[in-house]
N, C-alpha and C positions, 0 to 999 in steps of 0.2 A: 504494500500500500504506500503511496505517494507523501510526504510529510507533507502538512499542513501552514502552510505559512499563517504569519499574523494577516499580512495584507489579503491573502484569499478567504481569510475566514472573516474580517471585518466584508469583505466585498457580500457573501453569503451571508450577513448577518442586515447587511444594508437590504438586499433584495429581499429577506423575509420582513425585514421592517414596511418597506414598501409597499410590497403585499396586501401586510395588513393595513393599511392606511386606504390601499387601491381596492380593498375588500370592507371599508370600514368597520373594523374588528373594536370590540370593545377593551381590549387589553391593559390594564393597569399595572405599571413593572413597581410601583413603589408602594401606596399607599391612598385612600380614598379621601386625604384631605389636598395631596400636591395633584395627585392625578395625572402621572409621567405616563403619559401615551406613543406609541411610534412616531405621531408628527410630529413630537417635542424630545424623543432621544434620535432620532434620525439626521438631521443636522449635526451634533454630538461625533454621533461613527464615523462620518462624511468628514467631519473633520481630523479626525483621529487618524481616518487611514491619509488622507491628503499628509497629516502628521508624518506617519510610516513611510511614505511615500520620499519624503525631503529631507528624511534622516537616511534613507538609504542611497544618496546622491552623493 
């Protein structure tokens, strides 16, 4: 089996966020008072991997 990069698994982690956003999923990753939804961690990962991205330059 192929390792796993950081940058491929945020990529896969982006496209399931999308997903659900493009599915409107109710999904709550924190708590019912902040109400962390994929439209609000998805910018987050985007940036992370853009992060991974400029580190590996």
């Amino acid at each position: 089996m192929k390792s796993l990069t950081t940058e491929t698994a945020l990529d896969i982690l982006i496209a399931w966020l999308q997903d659900n956003i493009d599915c409107e999923s109710g999904i709550i990753f924190d708590n019912d008072e902040d109400k962390t939804d994929s439209a609000a961690l998805l910018p987050c990962i985007e940036q992370a991997r853009e992060d991974i991205r400029t580190l590996r330059q």
